[in-house]
C-alpha positions as CSV (number, residue, x, y, z in Angstrom):
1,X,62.3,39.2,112.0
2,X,64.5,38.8,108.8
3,X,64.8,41.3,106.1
4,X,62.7,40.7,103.0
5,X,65.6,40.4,101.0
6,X,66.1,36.8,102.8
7,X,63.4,35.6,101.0
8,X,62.7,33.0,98.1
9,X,62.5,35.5,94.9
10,X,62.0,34.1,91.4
11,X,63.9,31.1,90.5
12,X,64.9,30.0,93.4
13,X,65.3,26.8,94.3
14,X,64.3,27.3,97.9
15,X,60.8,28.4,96.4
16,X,59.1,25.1,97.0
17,X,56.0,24.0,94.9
18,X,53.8,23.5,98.5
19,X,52.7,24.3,101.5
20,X,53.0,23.0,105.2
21,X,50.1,22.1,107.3
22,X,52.8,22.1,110.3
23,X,53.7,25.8,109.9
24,X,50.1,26.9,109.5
25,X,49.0,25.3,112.7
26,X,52.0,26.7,114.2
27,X,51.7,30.4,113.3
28,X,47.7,30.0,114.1
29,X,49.4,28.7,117.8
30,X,51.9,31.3,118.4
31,X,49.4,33.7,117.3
32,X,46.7,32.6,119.4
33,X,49.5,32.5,122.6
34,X,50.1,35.7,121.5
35,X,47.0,37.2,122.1
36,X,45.8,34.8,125.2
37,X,49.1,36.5,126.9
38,X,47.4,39.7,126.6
39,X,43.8,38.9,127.0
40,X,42.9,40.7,130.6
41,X,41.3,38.1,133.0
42,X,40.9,38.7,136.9
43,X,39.3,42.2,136.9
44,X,35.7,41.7,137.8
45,X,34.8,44.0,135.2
46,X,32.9,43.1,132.4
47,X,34.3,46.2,130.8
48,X,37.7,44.9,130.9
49,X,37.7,41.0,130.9
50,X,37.9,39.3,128.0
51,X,39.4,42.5,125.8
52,X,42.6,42.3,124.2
53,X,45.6,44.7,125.4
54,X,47.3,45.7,122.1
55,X,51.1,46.4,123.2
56,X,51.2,48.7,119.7
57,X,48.5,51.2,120.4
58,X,47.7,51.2,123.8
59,X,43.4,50.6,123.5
60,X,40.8,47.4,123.4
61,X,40.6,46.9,120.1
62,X,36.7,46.1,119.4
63,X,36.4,43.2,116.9
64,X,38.5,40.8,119.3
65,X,35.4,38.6,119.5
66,X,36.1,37.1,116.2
67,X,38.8,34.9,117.8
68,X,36.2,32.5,119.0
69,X,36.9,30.7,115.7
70,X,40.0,30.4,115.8
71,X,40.5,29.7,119.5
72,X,37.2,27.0,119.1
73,X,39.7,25.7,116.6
74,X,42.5,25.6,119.1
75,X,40.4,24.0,121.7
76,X,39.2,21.4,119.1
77,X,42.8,20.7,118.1
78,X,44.1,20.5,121.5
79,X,41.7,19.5,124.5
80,X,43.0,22.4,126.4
81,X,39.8,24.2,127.8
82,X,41.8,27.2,128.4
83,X,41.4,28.2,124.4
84,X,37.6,27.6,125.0
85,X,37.7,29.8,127.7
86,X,39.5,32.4,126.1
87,X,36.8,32.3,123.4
88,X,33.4,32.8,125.5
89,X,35.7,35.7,127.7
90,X,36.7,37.7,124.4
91,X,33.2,37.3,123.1
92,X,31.7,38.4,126.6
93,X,33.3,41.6,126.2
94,X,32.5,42.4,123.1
95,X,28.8,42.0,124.4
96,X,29.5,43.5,127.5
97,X,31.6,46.9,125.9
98,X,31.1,46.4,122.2
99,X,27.0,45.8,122.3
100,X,24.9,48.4,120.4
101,X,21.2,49.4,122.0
102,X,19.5,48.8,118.5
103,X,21.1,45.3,118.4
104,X,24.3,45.8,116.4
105,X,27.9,46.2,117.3
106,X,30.7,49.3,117.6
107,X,33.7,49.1,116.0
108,X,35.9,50.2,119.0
109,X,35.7,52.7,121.7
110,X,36.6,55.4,119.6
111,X,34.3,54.8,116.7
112,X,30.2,54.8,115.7
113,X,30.5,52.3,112.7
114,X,28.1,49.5,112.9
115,X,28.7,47.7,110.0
116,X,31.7,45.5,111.5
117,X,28.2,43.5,112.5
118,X,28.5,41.5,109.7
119,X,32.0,40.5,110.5
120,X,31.1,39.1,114.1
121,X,28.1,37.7,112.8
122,X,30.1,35.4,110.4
123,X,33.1,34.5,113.0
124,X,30.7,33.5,114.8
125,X,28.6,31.6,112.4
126,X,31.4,30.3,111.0
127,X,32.0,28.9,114.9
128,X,28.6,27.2,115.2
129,X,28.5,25.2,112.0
130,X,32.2,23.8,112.4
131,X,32.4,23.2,116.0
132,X,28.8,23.9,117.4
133,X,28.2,20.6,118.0
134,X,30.7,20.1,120.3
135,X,30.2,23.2,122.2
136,X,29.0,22.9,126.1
137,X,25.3,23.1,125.7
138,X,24.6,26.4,127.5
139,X,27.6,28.2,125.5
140,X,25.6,26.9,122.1
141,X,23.0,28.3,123.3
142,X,24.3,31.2,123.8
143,X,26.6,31.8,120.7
144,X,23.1,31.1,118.7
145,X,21.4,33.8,120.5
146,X,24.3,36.1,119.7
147,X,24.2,35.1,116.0
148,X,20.8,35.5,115.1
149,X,20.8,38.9,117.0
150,X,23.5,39.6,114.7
151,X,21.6,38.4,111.5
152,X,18.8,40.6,112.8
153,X,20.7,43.2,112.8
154,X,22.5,42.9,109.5
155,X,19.5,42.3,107.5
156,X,17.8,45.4,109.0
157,X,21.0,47.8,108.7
158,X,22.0,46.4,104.9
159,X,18.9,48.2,103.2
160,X,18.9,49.6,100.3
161,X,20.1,53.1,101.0
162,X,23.0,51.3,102.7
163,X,24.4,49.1,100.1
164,X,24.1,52.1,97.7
165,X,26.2,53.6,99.3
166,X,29.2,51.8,100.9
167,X,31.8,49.8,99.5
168,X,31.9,46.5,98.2
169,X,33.3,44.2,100.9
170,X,30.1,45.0,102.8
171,X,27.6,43.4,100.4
172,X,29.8,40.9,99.7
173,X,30.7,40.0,103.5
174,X,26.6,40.0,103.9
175,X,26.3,37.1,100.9
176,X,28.4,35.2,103.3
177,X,26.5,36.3,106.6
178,X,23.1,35.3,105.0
179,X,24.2,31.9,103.7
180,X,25.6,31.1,106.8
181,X,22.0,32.3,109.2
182,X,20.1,30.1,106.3
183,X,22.2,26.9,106.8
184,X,22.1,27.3,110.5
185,X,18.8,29.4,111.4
186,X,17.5,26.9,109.1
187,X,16.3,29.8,107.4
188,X,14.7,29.7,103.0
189,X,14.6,33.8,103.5
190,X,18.4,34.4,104.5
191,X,19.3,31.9,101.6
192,X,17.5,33.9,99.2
193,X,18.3,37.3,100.7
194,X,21.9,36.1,99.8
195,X,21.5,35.1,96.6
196,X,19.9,38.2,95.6
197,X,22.7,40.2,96.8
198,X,25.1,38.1,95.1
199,X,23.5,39.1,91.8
200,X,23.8,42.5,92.6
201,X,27.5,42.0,93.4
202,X,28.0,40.8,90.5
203,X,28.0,43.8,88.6
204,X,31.1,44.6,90.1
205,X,33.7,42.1,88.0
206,X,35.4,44.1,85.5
207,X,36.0,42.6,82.1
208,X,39.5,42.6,83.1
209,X,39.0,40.2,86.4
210,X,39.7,43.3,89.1
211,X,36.2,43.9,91.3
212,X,35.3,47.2,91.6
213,X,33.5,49.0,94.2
214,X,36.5,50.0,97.1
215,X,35.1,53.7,97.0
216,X,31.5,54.3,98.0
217,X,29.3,53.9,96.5
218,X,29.7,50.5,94.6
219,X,29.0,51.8,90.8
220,X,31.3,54.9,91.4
221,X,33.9,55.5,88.8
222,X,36.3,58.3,89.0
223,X,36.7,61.4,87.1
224,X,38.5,59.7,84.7
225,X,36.5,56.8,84.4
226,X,39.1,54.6,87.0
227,X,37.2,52.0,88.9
228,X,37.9,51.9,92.7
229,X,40.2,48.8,93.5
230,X,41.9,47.7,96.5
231,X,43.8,44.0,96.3
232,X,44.7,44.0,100.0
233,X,40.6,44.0,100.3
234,X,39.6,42.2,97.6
235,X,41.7,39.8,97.9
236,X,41.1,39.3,101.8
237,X,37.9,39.6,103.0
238,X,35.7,40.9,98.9
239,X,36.5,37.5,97.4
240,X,36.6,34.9,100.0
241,X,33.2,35.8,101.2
242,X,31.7,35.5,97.8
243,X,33.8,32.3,97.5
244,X,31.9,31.1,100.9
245,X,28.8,32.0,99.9
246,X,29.1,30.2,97.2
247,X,30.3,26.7,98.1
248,X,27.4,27.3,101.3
249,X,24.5,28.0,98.5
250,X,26.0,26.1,95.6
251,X,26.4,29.0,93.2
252,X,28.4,28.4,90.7
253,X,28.0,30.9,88.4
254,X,29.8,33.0,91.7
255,X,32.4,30.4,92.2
256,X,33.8,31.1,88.4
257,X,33.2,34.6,88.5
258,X,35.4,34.7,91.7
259,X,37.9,32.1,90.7
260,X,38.1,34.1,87.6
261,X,38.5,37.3,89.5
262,X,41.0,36.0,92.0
263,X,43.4,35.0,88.9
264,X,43.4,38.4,87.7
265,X,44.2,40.1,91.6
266,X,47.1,37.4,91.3
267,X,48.7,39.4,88.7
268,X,49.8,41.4,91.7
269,X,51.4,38.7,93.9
270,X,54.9,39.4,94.1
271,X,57.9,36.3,93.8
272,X,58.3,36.8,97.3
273,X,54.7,36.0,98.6
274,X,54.1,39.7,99.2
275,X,51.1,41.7,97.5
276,X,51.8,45.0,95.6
277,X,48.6,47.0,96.3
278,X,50.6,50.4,96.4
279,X,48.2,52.1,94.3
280,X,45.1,50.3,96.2
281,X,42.3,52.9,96.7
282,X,42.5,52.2,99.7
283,X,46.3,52.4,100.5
284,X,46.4,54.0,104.0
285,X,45.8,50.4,105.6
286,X,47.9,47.9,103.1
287,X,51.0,46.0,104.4
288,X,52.9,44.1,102.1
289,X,50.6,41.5,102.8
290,X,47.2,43.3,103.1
291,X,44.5,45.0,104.4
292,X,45.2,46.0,108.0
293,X,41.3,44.6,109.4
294,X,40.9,42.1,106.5
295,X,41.5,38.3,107.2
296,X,43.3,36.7,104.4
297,X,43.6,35.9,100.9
298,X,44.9,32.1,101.8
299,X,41.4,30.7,101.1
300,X,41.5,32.4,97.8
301,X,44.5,31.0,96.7
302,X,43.8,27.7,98.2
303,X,40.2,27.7,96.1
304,X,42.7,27.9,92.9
305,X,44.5,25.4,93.8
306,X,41.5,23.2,94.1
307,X,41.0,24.5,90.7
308,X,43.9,23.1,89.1
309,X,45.8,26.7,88.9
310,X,49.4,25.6,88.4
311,X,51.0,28.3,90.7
312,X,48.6,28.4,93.4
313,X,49.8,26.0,95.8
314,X,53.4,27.4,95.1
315,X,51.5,31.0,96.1
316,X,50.6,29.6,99.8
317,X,53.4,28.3,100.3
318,X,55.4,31.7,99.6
319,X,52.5,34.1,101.4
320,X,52.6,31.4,104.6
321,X,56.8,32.4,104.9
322,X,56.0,36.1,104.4
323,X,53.6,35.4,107.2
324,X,56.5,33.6,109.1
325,X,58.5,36.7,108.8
326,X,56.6,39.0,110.0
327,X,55.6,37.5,113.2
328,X,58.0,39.0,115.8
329,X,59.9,37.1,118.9
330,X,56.5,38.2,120.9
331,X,54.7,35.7,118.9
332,X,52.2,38.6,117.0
333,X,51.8,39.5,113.2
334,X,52.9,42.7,112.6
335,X,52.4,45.1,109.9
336,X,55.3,44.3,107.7
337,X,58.8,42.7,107.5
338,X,60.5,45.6,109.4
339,X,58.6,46.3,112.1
340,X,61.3,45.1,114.6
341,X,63.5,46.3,113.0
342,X,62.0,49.2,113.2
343,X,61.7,49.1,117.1
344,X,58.0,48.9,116.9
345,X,55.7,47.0,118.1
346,X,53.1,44.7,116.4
347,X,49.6,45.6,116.9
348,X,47.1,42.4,117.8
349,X,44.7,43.5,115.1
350,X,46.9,41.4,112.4
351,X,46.8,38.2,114.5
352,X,43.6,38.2,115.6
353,X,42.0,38.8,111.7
354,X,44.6,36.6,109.6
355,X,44.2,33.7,112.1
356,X,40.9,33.0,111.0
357,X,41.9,32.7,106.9
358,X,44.9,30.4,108.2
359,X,41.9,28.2,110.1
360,X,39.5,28.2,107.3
361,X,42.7,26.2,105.0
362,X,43.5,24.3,107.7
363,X,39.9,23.2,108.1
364,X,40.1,22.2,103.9
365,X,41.2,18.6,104.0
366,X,40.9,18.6,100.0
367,X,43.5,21.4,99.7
368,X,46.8,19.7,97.8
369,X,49.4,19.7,99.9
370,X,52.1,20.1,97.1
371,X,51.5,21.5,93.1
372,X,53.4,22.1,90.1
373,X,56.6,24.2,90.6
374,X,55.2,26.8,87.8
375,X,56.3,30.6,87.7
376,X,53.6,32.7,89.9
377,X,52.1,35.3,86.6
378,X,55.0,38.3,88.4
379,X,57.2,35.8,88.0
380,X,57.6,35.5,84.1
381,X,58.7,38.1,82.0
382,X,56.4,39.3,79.8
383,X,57.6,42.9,79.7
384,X,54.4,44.9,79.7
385,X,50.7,44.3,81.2
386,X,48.7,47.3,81.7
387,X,45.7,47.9,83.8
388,X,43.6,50.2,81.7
389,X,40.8,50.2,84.4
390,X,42.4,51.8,87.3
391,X,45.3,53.3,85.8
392,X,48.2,51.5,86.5
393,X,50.5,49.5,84.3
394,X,53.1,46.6,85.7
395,X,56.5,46.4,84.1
396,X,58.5,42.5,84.3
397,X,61.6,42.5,82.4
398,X,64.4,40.3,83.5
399,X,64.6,40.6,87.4
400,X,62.5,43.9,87.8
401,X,59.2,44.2,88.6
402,X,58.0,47.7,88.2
403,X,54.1,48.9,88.8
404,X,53.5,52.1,87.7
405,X,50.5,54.3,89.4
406,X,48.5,57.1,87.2
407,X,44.8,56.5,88.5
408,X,43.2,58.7,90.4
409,X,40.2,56.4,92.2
410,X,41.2,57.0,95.8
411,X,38.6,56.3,98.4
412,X,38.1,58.8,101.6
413,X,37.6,61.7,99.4
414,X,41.6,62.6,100.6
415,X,44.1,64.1,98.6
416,X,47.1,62.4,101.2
417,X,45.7,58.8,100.2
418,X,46.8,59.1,96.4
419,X,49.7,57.8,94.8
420,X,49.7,58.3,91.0
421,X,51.5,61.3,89.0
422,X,52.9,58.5,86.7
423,X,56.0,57.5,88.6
424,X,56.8,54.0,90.0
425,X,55.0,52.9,92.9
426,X,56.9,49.9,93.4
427,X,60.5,48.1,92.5
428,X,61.3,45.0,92.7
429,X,64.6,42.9,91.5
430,X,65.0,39.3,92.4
431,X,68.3,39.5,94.3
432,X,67.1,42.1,96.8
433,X,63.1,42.2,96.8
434,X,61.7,44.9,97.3
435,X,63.8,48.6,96.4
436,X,60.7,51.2,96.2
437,X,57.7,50.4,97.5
438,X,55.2,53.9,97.7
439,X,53.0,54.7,100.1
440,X,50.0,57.4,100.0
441,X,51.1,61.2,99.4
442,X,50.7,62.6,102.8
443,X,50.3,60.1,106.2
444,X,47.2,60.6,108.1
445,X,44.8,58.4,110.4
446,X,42.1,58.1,108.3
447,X,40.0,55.5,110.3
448,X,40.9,55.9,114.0
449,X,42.0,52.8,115.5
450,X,42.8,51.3,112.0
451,X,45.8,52.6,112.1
452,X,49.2,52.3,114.2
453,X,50.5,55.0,115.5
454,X,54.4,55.3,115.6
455,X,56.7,55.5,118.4
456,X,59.6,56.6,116.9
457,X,58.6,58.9,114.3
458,X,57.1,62.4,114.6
459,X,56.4,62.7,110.8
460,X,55.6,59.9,108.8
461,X,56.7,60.7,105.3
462,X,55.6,59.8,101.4
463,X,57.7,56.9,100.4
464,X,56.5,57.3,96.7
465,X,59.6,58.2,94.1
466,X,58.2,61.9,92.8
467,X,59.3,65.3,92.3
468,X,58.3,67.7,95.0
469,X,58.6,71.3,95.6
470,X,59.4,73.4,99.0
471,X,55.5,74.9,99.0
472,X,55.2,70.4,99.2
473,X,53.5,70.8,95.6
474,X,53.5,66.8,94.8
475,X,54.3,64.7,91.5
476,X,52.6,62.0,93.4
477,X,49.5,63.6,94.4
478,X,48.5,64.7,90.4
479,X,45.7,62.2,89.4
480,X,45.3,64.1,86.5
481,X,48.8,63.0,84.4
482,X,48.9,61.5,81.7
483,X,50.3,58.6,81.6
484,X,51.6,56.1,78.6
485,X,53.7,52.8,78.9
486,X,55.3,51.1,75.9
487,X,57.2,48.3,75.5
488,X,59.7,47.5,72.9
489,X,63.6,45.9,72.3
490,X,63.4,44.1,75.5
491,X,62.7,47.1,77.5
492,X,59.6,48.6,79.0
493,X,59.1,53.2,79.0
494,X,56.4,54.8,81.3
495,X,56.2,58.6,80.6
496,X,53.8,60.8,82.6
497,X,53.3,64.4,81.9
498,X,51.3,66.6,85.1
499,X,51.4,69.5,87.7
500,X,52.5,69.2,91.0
501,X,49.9,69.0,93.2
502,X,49.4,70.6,96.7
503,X,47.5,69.2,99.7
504,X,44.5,71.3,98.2
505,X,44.6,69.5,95.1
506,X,45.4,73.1,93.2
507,X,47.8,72.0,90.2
508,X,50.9,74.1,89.6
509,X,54.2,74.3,87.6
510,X,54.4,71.1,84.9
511,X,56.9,68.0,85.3
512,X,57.8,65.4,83.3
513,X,58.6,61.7,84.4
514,X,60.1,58.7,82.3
515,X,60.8,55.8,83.6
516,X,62.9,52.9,81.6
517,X,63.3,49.1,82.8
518,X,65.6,46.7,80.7
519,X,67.1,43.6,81.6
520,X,70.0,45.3,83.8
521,X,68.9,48.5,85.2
522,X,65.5,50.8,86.0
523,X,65.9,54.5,85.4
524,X,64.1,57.6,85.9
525,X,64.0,61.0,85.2
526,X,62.9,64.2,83.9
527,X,62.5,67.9,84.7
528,X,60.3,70.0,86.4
529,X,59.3,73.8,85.3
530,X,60.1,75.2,88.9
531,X,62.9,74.6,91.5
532,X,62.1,71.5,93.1
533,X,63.8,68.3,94.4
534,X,63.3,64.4,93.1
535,X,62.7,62.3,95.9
536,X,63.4,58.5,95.7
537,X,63.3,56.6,99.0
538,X,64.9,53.3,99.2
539,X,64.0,49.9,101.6
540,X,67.2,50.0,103.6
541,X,67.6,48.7,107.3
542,X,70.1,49.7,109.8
543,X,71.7,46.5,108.5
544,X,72.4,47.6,105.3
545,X,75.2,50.0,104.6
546,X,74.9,53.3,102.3
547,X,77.4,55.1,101.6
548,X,77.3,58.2,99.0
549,X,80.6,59.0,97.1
550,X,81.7,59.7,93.5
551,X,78.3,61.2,93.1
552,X,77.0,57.6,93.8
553,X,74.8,56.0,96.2
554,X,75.6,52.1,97.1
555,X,73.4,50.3,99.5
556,X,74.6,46.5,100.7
557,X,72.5,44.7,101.5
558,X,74.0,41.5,102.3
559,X,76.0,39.9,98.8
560,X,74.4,42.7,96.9
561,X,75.0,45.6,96.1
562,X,72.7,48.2,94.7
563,X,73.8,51.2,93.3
564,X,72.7,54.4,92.0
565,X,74.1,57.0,89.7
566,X,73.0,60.3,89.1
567,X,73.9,63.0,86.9
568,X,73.0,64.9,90.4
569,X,74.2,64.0,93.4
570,X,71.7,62.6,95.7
571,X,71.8,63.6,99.9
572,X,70.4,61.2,102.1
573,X,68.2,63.0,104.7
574,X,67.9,63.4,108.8
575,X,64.6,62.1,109.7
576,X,63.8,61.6,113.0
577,X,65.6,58.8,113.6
578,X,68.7,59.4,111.9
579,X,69.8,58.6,108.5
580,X,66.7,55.8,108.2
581,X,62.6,56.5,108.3
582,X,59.8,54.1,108.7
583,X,56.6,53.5,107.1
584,X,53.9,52.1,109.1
585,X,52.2,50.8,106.2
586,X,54.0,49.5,104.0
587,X,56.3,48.1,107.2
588,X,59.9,49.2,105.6
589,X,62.9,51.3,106.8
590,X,63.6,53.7,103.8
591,X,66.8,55.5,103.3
592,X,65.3,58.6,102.0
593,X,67.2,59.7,98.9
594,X,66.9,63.4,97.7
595,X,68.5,65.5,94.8
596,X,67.8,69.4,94.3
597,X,67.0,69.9,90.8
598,X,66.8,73.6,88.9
599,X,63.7,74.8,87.1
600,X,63.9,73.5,83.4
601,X,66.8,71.1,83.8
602,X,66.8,67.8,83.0
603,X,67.9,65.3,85.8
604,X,68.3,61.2,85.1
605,X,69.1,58.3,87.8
606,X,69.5,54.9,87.2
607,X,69.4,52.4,89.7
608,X,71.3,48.5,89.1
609,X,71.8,45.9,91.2
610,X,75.2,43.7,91.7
């Protein structure tokens, strides 16, 4: 698995204007290999046959029955029955171990949620209507039993105290559900029960594009008036269902609302196919390339470039490589770009969700295959675009790209899943990729099973640039700074006054950040009124050399050289394995970067790249 840093950043000539057919199919393959290899067969108990043994966390993950569309596919693509029979085994087992009395489905073994219904209800769907009729007659049958159970189920369980109260992926994923059961059911009432939840979603857009409602309930806002956003599910699973419903029920007041939508999410699409969502409110399960359960934003791009959006066929081809590059020598997506290098595993629950989005484009014959070779909107630099309705402001000035994170709509109700205070979130120069990329304030399973555990690291630390004090007292944990970003003379300032912040959310002594990005360098700095220490964790692999000296720190990373200079000199710290440290969900090695600094006193870094 290469480094990041290997791939095509802005302007190069490497960053083709397309997409290949060849090395979708292929990835949906090796995936699908992948996962067969580990599917248990041979047991004689229903229990166990058919599930999926994830090499990464050790359990049967529970939603393994949505790879009977993508292994239908398979069989369709190739004649080989044993994808067929892969299918009706995983979907066995999910009826045999997965199988709710009132009807519905369990998320996994370790978990009461119900709602994941929905989700099997459209694989599933989505099964019958492009493959059904080629199905063996008694598996049909069978599948369409399944289904409408499932749409039974759904429209029960989606009442009205429920979509009140859960977040928006859900109401959107049942638009989707319900136009499938009325195309196939045959069904006037499940068309119209979609519809009329559509309408309801729609009061989710923001006048800005972003869709709200990633923090139950739907309508909540913050305390400071920040809507709850999360691109990794947005863009994944939020806007490609509405986009399905749509095209199935011919809505296309929908369709522009979501094409419209997806333009604005794009504002976050990195040169290097990857998606920024380090301030999502839901940032415990991002990877660079999305929500950990979510299945894909290639349909969403693919819908703009059946649009005519200059950049979007440009955008598939660019997200397809990051997908290349984080597929390991196993043959499974894993969470990141690092993850072998890393020595960790990938867990199945990326392969078996992002195969489907790779199926749906390969099933879009009227996708263009190539488009024009225009700048992505991260690509250009405009200086300074803020995002007034969650917080956060992005910074693109020369070859930096800068987000900077002061919201405070985090869902889970958990201090640990914030990253704001007003500091960067991420960095991102076009020789290198990525430098920072921040992950939430304190590391914690927050949906068990969701998340991937680590093998090789006992504490899983906050890769967010902050100040932090020995009582861990948080920069990064304030959502109530004030942040302000201007732009002027070619450069682009973020300052952000707070507290630190403790896991209790109690405020204590003040700090000051300010940030600066020009055309050769980023900086940061400021002062704190108590003894603390500035923490800025760095993407570094083994690979890459750092040495500290001169009161320096230089990290090679192949022909470049990034260095940092302080008017303190920074320490690189022991973690548990060694002089590097992983985060699981961002999927980078950090070197972790930390420099004391005294109660009052002023402290400044600036970081260039060479």
């Amino acid at each position: 698995m290469a480094d990041l840093s290997s791939s095509p950043s802005s302007g190069s000539p490497s960053a083709a204007a397309s997409w290949s057919r060849d090395a979708a199919e292929g990835l949906v393959a090796r995936w699908c290999d992948a996962l067969l290899a580990r599917q248990i067969a041979g047991t004689g108990d229903r229990m166990l046959d058919g599930a999926i043994a994830c090499p990464a966390c050790g359990v049967l993950h529970g939603r393994v029955g949505d790879l009977a569309y993508p292994l239908a596919y398979r069989w369709t693509r190739t004649g080989d029955a044993k994808y067929l029979r892969a299918a009706e085994r995983a979907v066995d087992w999910t009826e045999a171990a997965m199988r709710r009395e009132d009807g519905g489905l369990y998320n996994d073994f370790q978990s009461q949620w119900w709602a994941i219904t929905v989700f099997a209800q459209i694989a599933l769907g989505k099964t019958l209507l492009r493959f059904g009729d080629r199905l063996p007659r008694e598996l049909q049958e069978r599948w369409r039993a399944f289904f409408r159970r499932d749409t039974d189920f759904v429209v029960e369980r989606f009442d009205e105290t429920f979509v009140e109260s859960t977040n928006v992926n859900y109401p959107a994923s049942f638009c989707e559900a319900m136009a499938l059961a009325g195309r196939l059911l045959d069904d006037a009432d499940k068309t119209a029960r979609a519809r009329s939840m559509a309408d309801r979603v729609m009061k989710s857009f923001l006048p800005d594009g972003l869709l709200a409602g990633e923090g139950a309930p739907m309508s909540r806002r913050s305390p400071r008036g920040h809507a709850y956003v999360d691109l990794g599910y947005n863009l994944e699973e939020t806007l490609p269902s509405l986009l399905a419903y749509a095209e199935l029920c011919g809505d296309g007041r929908m369709k522009d609302a979501v094409l419209a939508s997806a333009a604005a999410h794009a504002e976050f699409l990195l040169p290097d196919g990857g998606v920024d969502d380090s301030f999502g409110s839901r940032s415990a399960k991002w990877t660079y390339y999305g929500s950990r359960t979510s299945d894909g934003l290639l349909p969403i791009l693919g819908a703009l470039a059946k649009a005519g959006v200059p950049w979007a066929v440009k955008a598939m081809g660019l997200h397809l490589a990051l997908y290349e590059r984080c597929t390991n020598a196993a043959g499974l997506l894993a969470g990141g770009v690092q993850y072998d290098a890393a020595g960790e595993p990938a867990c199945v629950h990326h392969s078996f969700t992002r195969a489907k989005s790779v199926v749906d484009v390969l099933l879009d014959d009227s996708l263009p295959g190539r488009g024009a070779d225009a700048p992505l909107p991260r690509e250009t630099a405009y200086g300074l675009k803020p995002f007034p309705s969650i917080g956060v402001a992005l910074a693109a000035v020369g070859p930096w790209r800068v987000t900077f994170a002061g919201g405070d709509s985090f869902a889970q109700g958990m201090f640990g899943l914030r990253v704001s205070g007003g500091g960067p979130s991420l960095v991102w120069h076009e020789a290198v990729g990525p430098l920072v990329v921040g992950t939430m304030a304190d590391y914690a399973i927050v949906e068990a099973r969701n998340l991937q555990d680590l093998r090789h690291e006992r504490t899983v630390l906050s890769m967010t640039p902050r100040i932090e004090a020995d009582d861990s007292s948080s920069s990064a944990r304030d959502v109530d700074a004030e942040m302000a970003a201007t732009s002027a003379a070619g450069a682009v300032e973020c300052r952000a006054r707070g507290r630190l912040t403790g896991r209790d959310g109690m405020r204590c002594a003040a700090y000051e950040l300010v940030s600066r990005v020009d055309g050769n360098s980023f900086s940061i700095g400021g002062k704190c009124d108590a003894d603390a220490r500035f923490v800025l964790p760095l993407v570094a692999t083994a690979a890459d050399r750092v040495e500290l000296a001169d009161g320096r720190v230089r990290i090679r990373r192949g022909d470049a050289v990034v260095t940092v200079e302080s008017d303190l000199p920074f320490e690189l710290a022991k973690t548990d394995r060694g002089e590097r440290t992983f985060s699981p969900i961002a999927g980078f090695l950090y070197a972790y970067l930390t420099v004391p600094i005294r109660a009052g006193r002023a402290f400044h870094a600036r970081i260039a790249v060479g």
